[in-house]
N, C-alpha and C positions, 0 to 999 in steps of 0.2 A: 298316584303310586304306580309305579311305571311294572316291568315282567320283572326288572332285576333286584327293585327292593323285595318282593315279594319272595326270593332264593337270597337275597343277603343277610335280610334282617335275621328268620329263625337260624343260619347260619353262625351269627355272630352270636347270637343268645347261647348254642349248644359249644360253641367254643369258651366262651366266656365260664357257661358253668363244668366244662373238663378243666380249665386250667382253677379252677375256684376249689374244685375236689380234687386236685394231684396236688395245691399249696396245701390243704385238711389234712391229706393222707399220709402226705411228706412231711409236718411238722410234728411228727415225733420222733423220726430217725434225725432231724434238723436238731430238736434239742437234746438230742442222745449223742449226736455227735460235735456240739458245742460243751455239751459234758453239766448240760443244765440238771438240775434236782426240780421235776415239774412235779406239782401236785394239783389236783383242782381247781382251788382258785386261783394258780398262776396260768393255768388254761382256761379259766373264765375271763382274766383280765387281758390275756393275750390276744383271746377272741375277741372281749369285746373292741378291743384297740384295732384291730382288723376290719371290724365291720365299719368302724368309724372313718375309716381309712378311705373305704371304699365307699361309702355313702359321700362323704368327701368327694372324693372324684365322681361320683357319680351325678351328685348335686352341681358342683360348676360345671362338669362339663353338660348339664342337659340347658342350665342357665347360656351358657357357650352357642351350642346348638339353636334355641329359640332366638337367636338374636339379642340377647341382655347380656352384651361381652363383657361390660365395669361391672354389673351384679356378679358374672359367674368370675370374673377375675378378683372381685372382691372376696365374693365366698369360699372361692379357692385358697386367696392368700392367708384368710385368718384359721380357715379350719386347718389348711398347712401345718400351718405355724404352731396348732393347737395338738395336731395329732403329732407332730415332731416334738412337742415337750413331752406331752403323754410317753412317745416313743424312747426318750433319755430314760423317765421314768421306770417305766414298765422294764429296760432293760438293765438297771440298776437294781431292783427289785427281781429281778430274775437271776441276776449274777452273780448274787448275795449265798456263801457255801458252792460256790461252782469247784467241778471236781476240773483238777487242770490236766490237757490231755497234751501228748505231744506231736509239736507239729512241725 
């Protein structure tokens, strides 16, 4: 581990979680001005869609990184694929009574 990972790695960790908590923070003015009717468990399923999202990326690309590039490109492609359905889903079930704003 060389001087410069030891200043990049906690770097990229304390960026990762400011942009992790401005998407948190910001998704309520997000569905206030998409003109969504959120209640509870459409922010329980929207979070959980998010973390899957990001576990997703998080899993191939660490597969990626170790050198297992067909594992982490497999893994990528199907949880893709998986959180992109969810993601029709989850946003068909949110849009359902949307108040229509204009734009």
């Amino acid at each position: 581990m060389g001087l410069i990972d030891i200043f990049i790695t906690p770097l990229f960790w304390i960026i990762m979680g400011l942009l992790y908590a401005l998407i948190i923070y910001s998704a309520r003015y997000w569905a206030k001005d998409l003109g969504l009717k959120m209640n509870w468990w459409k922010w329980l399923l929207s979070g959980l869609w998010f973390i899957l999202l990001i576990l997703t990326l998080a899993g191939g690309m660490t597969l990626i990184g170790e050198n297992e590039v067909r594992g982490g490109l497999y893994f990528l492609g199907f949880f893709l694929i998986i959180s992109l359905i969810l993601g029709v889903v989850l946003w068909r079930i949110l849009s359902v009574n949307r108040k229509k704003t204009d734009r």
